[in-house]
TORBATI-499685 format. One record per residue (C-alpha): residue in one letter; x, y negated, z; residue number from 0. Coordinates in steps of 0.02 Angstrom, whole numbers, plus 50000, padded with zeros to 5 digits. Example, Ala and Ser with C-alpha at 12.3 -4.5 7.8 and 13.67 -1.06 7.14 Angstrom:
<pts>
PT   aa       x       y       z     i
PT    A   50615   50225   50390     0
PT    S   50684   50053   50357     1
</pts>
This chain:
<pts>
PT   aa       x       y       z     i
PT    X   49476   50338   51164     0
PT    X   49519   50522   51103     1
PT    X   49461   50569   50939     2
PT    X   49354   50695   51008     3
PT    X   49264   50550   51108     4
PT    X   49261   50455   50946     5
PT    X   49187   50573   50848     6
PT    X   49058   50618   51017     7
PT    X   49022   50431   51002     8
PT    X   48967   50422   50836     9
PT    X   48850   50586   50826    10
PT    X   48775   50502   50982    11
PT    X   48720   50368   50860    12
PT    X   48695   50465   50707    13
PT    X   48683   50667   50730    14
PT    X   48550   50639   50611    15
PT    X   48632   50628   50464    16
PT    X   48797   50706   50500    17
PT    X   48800   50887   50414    18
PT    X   48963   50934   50489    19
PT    X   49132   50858   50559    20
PT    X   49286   50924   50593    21
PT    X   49467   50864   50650    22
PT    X   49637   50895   50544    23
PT    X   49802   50866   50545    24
PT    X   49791   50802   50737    25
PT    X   49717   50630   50685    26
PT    X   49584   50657   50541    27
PT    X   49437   50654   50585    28
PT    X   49311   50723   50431    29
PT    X   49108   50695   50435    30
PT    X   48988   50742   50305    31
PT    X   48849   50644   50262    32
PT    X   48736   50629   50137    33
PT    X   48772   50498   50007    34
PT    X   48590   50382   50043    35
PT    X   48671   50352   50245    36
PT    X   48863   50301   50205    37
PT    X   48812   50125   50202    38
PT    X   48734   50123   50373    39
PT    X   48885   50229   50458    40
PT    X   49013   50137   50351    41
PT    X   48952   49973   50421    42
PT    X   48929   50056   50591    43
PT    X   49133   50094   50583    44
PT    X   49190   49950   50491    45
PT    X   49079   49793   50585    46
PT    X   49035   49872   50743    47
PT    X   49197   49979   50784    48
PT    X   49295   49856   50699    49
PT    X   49408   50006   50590    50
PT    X   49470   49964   50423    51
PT    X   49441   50031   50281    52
PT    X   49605   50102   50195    53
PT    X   49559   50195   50053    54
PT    X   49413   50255   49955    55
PT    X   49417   50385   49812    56
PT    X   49326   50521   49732    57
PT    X   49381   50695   49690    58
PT    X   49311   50822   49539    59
PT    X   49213   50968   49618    60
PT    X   49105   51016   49466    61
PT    X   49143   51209   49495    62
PT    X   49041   51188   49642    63
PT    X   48915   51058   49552    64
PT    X   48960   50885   49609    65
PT    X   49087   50745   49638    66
PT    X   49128   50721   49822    67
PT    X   49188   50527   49884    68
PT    X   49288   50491   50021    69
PT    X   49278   50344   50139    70
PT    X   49442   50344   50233    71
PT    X   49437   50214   50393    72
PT    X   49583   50185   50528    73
PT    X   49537   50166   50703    74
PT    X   49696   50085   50750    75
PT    X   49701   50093   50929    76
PT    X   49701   50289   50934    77
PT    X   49776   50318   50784    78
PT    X   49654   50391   50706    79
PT    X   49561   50406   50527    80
PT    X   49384   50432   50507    81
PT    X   49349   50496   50348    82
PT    X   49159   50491   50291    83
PT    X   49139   50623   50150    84
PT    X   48978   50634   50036    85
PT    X   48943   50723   49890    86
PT    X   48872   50648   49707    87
PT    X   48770   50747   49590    88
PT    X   48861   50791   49445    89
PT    X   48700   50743   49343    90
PT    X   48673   50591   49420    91
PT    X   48832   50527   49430    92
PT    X   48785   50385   49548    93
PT    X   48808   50314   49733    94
PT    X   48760   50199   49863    95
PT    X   48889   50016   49847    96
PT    X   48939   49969   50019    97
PT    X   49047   49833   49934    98
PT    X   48928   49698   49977    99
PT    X   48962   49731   50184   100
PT    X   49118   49806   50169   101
PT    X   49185   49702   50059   102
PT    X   49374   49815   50035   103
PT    X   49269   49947   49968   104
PT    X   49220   49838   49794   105
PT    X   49390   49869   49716   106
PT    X   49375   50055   49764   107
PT    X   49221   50082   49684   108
PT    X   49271   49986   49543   109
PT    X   49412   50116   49503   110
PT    X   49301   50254   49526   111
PT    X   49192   50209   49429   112
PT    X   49315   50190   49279   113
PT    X   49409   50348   49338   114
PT    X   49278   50460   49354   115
PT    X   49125   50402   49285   116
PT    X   49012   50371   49430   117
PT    X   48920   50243   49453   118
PT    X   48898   50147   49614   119
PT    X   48742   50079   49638   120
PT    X   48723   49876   49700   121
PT    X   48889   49826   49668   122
PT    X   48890   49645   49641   123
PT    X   49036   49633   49486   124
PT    X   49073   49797   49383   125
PT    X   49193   49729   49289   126
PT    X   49323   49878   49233   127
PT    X   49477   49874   49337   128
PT    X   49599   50003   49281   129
PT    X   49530   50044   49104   130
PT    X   49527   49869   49017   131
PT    X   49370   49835   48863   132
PT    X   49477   49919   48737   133
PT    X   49466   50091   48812   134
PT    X   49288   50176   48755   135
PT    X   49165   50225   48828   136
PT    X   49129   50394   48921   137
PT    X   49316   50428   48942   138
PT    X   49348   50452   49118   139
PT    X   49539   50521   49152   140
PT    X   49532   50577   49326   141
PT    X   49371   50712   49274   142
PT    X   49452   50876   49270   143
PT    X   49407   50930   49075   144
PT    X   49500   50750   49012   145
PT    X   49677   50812   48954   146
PT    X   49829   50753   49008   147
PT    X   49895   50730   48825   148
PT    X   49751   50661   48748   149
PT    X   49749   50488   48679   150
PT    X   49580   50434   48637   151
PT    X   49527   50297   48496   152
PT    X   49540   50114   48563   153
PT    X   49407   50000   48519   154
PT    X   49396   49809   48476   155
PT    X   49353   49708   48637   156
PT    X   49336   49532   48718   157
PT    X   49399   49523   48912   158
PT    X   49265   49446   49023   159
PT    X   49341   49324   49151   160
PT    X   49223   49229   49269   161
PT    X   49182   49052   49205   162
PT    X   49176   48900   49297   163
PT    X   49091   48772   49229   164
PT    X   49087   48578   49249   165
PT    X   49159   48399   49202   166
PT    X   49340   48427   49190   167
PT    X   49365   48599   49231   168
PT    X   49451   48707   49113   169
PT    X   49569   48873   49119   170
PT    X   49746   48918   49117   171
PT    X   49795   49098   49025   172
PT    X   49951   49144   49118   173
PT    X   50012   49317   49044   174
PT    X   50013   49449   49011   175
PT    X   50192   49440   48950   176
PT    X   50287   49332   49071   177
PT    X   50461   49259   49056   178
PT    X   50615   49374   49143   179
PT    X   50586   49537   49175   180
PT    X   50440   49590   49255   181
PT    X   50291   49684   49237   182
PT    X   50149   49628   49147   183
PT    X   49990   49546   49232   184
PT    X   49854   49430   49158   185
PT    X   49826   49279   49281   186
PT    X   49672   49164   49227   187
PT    X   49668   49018   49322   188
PT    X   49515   48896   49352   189
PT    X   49556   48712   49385   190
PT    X   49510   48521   49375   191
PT    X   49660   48433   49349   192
PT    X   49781   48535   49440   193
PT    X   49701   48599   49586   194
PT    X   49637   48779   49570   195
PT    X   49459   48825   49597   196
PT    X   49462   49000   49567   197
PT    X   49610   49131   49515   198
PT    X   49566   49306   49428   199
PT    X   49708   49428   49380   200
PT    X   49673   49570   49270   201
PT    X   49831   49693   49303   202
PT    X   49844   49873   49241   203
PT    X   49930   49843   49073   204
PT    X   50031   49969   49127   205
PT    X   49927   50104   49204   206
PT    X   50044   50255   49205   207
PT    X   49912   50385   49241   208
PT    X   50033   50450   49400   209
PT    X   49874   50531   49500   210
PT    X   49835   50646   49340   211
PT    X   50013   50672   49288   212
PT    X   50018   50777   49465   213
PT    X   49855   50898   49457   214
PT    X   49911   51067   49448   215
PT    X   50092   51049   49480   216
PT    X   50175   51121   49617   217
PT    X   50225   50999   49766   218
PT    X   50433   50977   49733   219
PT    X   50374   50919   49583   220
PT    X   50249   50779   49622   221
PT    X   50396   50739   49758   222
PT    X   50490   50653   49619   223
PT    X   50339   50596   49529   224
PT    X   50312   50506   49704   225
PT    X   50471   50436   49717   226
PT    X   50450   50328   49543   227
PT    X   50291   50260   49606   228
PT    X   50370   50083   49627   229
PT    X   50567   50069   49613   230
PT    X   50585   49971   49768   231
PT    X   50458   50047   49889   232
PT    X   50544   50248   49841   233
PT    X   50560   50281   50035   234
PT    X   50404   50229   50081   235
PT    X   50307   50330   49947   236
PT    X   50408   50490   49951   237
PT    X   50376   50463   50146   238
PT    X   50196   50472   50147   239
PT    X   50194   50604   50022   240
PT    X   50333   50713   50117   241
PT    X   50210   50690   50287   242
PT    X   50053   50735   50188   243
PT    X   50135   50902   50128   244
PT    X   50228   50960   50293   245
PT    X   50046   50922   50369   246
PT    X   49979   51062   50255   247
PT    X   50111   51155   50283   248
PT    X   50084   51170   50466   249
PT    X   50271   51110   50507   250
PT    X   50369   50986   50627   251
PT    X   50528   50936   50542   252
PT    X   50696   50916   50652   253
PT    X   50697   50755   50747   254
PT    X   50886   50731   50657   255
PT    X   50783   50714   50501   256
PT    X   50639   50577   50568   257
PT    X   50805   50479   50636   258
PT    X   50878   50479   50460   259
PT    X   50715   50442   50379   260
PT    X   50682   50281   50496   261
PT    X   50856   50218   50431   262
PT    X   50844   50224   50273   263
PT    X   50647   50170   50271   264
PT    X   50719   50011   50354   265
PT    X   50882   49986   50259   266
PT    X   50734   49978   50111   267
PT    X   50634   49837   50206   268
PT    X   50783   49746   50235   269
PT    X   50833   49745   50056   270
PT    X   50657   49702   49997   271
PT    X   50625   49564   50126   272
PT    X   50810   49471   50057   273
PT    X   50732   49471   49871   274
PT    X   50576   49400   49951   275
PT    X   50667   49274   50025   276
PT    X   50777   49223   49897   277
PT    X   50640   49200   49779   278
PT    X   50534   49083   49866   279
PT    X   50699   48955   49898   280
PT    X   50751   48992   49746   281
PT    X   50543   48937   49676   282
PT    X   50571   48771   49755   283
PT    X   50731   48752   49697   284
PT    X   50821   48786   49852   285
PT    X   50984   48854   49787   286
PT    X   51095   48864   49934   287
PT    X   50985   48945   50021   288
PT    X   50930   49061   49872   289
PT    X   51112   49129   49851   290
PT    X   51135   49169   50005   291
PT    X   50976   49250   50047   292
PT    X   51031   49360   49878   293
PT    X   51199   49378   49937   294
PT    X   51111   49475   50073   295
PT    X   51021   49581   49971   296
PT    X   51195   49621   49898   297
PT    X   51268   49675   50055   298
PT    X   51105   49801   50087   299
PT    X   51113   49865   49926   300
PT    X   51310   49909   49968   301
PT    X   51262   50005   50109   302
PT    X   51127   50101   50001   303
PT    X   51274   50150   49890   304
PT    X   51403   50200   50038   305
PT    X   51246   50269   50094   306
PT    X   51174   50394   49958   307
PT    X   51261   50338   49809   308
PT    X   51069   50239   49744   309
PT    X   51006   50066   49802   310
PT    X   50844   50123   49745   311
PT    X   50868   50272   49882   312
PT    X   50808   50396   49765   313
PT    X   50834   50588   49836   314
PT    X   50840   50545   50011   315
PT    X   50700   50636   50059   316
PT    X   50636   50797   50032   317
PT    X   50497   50900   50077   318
PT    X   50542   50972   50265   319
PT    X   50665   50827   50291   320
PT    X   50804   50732   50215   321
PT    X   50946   50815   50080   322
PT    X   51091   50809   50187   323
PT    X   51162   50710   50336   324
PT    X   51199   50553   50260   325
PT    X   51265   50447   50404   326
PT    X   51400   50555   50490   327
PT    X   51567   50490   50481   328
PT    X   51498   50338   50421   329
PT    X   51442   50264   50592   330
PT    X   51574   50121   50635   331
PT    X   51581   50060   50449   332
PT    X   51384   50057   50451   333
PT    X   51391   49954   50611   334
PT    X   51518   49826   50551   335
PT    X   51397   49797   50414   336
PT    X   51253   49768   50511   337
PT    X   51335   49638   50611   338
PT    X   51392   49527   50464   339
PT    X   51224   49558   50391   340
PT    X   51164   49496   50566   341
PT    X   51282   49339   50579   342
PT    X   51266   49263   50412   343
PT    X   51051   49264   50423   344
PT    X   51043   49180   50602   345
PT    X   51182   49036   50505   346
PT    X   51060   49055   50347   347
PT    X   50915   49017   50454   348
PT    X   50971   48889   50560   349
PT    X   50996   48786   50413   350
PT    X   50847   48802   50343   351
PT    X   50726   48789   50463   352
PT    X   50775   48613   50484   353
PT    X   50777   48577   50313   354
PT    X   50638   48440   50303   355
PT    X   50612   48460   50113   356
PT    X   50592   48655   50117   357
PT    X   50459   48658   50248   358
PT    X   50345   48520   50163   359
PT    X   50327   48616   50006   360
PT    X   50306   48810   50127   361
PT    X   50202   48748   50265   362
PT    X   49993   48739   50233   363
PT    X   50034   48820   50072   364
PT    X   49953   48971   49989   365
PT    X   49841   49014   50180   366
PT    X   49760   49168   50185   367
PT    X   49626   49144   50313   368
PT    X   49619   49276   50435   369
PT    X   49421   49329   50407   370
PT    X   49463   49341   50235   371
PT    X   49638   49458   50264   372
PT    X   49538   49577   50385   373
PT    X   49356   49610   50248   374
PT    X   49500   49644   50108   375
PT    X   49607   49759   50230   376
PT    X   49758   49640   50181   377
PT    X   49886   49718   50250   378
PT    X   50089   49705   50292   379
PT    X   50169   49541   50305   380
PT    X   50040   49450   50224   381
PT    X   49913   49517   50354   382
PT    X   50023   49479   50514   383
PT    X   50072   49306   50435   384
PT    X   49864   49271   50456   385
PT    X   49867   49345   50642   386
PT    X   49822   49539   50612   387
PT    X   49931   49622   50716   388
PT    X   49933   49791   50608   389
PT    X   50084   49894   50605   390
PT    X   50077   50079   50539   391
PT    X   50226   50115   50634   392
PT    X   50150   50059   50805   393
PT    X   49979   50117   50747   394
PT    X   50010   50285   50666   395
PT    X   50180   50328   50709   396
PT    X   50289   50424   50619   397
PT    X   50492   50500   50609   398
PT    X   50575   50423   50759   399
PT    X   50476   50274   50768   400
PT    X   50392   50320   50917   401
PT    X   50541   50350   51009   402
PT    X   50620   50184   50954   403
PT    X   50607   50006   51016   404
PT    X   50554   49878   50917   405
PT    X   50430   49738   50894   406
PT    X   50279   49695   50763   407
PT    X   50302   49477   50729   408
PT    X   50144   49394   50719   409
PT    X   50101   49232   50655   410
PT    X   49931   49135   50635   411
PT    X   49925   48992   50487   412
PT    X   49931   49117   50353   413
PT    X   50034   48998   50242   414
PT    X   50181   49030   50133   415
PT    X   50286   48980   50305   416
PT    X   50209   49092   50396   417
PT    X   50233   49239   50262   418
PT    X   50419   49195   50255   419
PT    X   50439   49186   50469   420
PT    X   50374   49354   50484   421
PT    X   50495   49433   50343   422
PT    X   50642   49350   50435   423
PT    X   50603   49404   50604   424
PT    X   50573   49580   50531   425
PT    X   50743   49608   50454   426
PT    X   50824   49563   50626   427
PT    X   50732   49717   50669   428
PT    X   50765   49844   50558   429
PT    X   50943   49784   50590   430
PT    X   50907   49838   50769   431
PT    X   50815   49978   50734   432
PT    X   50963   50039   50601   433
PT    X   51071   50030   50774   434
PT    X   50971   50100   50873   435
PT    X   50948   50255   50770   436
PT    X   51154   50243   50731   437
PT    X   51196   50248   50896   438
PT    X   51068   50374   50956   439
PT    X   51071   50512   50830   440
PT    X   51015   50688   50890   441
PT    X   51117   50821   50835   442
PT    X   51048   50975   50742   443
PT    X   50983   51029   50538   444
PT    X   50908   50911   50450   445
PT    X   50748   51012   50368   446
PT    X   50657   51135   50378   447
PT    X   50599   51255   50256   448
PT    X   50430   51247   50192   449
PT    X   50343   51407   50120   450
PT    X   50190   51427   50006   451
PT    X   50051   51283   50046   452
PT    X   49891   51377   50086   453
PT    X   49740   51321   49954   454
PT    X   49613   51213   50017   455
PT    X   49710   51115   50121   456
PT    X   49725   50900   50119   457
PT    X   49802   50791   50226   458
PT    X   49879   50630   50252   459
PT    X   50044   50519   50241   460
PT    X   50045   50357   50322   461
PT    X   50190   50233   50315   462
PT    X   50218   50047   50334   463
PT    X   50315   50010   50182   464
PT    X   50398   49846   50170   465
PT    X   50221   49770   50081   466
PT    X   50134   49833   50209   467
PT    X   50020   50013   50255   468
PT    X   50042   50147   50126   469
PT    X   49914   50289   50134   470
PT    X   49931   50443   50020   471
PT    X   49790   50581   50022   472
PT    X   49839   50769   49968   473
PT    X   49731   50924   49932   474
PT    X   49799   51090   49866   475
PT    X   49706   51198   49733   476
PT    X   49669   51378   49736   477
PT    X   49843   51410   49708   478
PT    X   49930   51305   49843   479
PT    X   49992   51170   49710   480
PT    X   49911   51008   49694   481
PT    X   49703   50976   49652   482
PT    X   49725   50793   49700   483
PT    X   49835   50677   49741   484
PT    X   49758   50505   49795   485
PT    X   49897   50350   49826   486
PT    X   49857   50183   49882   487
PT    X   49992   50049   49898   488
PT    X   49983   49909   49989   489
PT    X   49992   49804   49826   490
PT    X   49810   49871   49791   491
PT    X   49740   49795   49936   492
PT    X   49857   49613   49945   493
PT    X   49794   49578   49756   494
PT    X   49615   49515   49797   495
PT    X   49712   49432   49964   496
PT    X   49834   49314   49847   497
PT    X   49693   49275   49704   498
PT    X   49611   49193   49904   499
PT    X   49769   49119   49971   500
PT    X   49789   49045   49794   501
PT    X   49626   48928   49797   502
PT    X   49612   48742   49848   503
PT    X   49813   48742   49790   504
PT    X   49883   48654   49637   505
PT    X   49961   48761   49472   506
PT    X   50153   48727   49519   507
PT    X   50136   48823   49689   508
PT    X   50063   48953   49639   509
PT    X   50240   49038   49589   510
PT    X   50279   49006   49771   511
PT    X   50134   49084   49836   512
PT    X   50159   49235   49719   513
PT    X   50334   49255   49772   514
PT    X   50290   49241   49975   515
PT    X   50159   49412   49941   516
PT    X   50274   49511   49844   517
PT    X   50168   49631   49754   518
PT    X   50198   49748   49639   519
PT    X   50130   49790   49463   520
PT    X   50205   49968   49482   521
PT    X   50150   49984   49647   522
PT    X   49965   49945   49582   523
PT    X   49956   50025   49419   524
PT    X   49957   50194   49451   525
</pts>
């Protein structure tokens, strides 16, 4: 179905309330309603036509007397995104909760809510989200009149966790400070002996403020500030931005440039999927296998260097392209390295895949049921580990992707396993698709110049990072720099998904289960 019929379908059902619609960017399809019908048309889209919903957020229009929301849905099998836009009186300051049918959309109003200000109306748990009890009240960052440099007051405050009770239950603090090195996240677990009931994590400690940080500023700016996002996902996020800005911009870049990009957006999912690896044998004390899969790791991480110098692939992109050919001259050497990458994971798997110990402590482990992973919009791995089949790169497709061949592994259990299967089966691909794009590189520049954005403008940027779909949102200001820049990681969505797969398990696996979703704190809080 064409987007045209699409949006035909739904004023067939609803011309009522629609004010206007209009299609941008090729694929976005925009509908204004008023704010008392989004529940009935977001269930319409999300139940009925079975779309997702992949982001949610709220931008400042008080010069024109109001906040306006946006409800941001994929229809997968055209590649399209519905976008339900309502406005929310700047007086009022409240909406209509359609968290309690589409259930993705109660961590989206949560943030909004401590954001911006608003209030959604009928949302089962307001608990704050970004801004923890210590930050007061009726400071909302994201408002336009809040300062980037101020630094209000903190205030005394007691976290509210969800309490279980009963004979024998009590709770685990894990956090927020956590042995090694990374990021801090406040786990409380519920249990009765050692089998968890319930799992709440309170994240955000380090809330960086990136969405704010890039109001006003031009777009080579934000560029970098897009790249730091999340150290390990810096292809994937200066990606989607890169595609949301050449959108505006009204401008195809040279198909040179979307073979590069596909490279070095899989050499990054290779790399990420060996640390994934390597830390679930290495949580069940699998060492062989834990070296080797970070002896892998090692090896991508060497091409990244031979590559561009970085293994965090930093300055790859750039808006209207990529910085330079990186990859001439460095074909056979690149190829050679792909093989041995190639030989020593099909040894590395053989052996443990009949490793009898290994699979008793992955398999039924940590399941995300399936109903569960499509209401929460899990997404990547995690998602096709519990049977949904969704693949930005198939779905939305971007660079050279579409004129590559590759294929999207599936799995149904949903268990650790499962998680693990899929991120093996995926690095044999981007080895194949690094080939394919090796051996079939177009000739030809690789960008193309941008000029002045035009104000008013917002798009898009898809990608399929190596968590999973990554979905940036852009609008320009009067001045053709940036009025908002909206970015939603697949982290934000897998959260809710693990604190699920977690349940009915006992305390020691949960480091396992952690490790087999892979999310980020960066990635999460923006």
């Amino acid at each position: 179905m064409s987007l045209r019929d699409l949006n035909a379908k739904i004023e067939a059902g609803f011309l009522k309330f629609i004010k206007n619609s209009k299609i941008l960017n090729g694929n976005e399809l925009y509908i204004e309603i008023n704010q008392d019908n989004i529940p009935e048309l977001g269930v319409y889209l999300n139940i009925d036509l079975g779309c997702s919903l992949v982001s949610l957020f709220a931008t400042d229009e008080r010069e024109f007397n109001h906040y306006r929301l946006y409800y941001s849905f994929a229809e997968r099998q055209s590649g399209s995104l519905i976008i339900l836009t309502s406005v929310v009186d700047q007086n009022s300051s409240t909406f209509m909760s359609i968290s309690t049918t589409v259930h993705a959309a109660a961590r989206y109003e949560q943030e909004i809510h401590d954001l911006f200000g608003l209030i959604p109306i009928g949302h089962p748990n307001l608990k704050r989200l970004v801004l923890h009890g210590n930050w007061p009240e009726d400071n909302f960052p994201l408002r336009k009149d809040f300062p980037l440099s101020h630094k209000p007051q903190t205030v005394d405050c007691i976290s509210e966790f969800t309490k279980i009770k009963g004979e024998g239950v009590f709770e685990i603090p894990v956090g927020p400070v956590h042995a090694g090195i990374i990021e801090p996240g406040h786990f409380r677990f519920s249990v009765a002996g050692e089998p968890i009931f319930n799992l709440e994590a309170q994240l955000y400690f380090v809330h960086k403020g990136i969405e704010k940080l890039c109001e006003g500023n031009n777009p080579e700016k934000c560029y970098y500030i897009s790249e730091r996002i999340s150290g390990d996902e810096t292809i994937a996020n200066s990606l989607a931005y890169c595609q949301a800005i050449e959108k505006i911009a009204g401008i195809n870049i040279p198909e040179k440039a979307e073979y590069i990009r596909v490279l070095f957006a899989e050499l990054e999912r290779m790399t990420s999927h060996f640390g994934d690896l390597a830390g679930i044998c290495i949580d069940v004390a699998y060492g062989f296998a834990g070296s080797q899969f970070n002896m892998l790791r090692a090896w991508s991480y060497g091409m990244a260097t031979q590559l561009c110098g970085m293994r965090f692939l930093r300055s790859v992109n750039r808006l209207g392209g990529v910085r330079k050919d990186f990859i001439s001259g460095k074909e056979k050497s690149l190829l050679e390295q792909l093989n041995k990458i190639q030989k020593e994971l099909e040894d590395t798997v053989d052996i443990i895949i009949n490793s009898s110990m290994f699979n008793d402590r992955i398999e039924n482990t940590g399941i995300l049921d399936t109903k569960i992973a499509f209401d929460l919009n899990a997404v990547g791995p995690a998602a096709r580990a519990s049977g949904i089949a969704n693949d930005m790169r198939k779905q939305f497709p971007y660079a050279a992707y579409p004129k590559l061949k590759f294929k999207v592994p599936v799995y149904t259990d949903g268990d650790v396993n499962s998680r693990m299967k899929v991120k093996i089966k995926e690095v044999f691909e981007s080895i194949n698709l690094m080939r394919q794009v090796i051996e079939n590189m177009p000739a030809g520049k690789d960008f193309e110049r941008l000029g002045p954005l035009h104000p008013h403008k917002e798009a898009f940027g898809i990608t399929e990072s190596p968590r999973g779909e990554n979905v940036h949102w852009v609008m320009t200001d009067n001045n053709g720099n940036i009025f908002r820049y909206k970015i939603r990681t697949p982290s934000f969505c897998n959260w809710p998904a693990l604190c699920y797969a977690v349940a009915g398990n006992i305390v020691p696996d949960f480091p396992l289960i952690n490790k087999s979703f892979n999310l980020s704190y960066a990635g999460n809080d923006l």
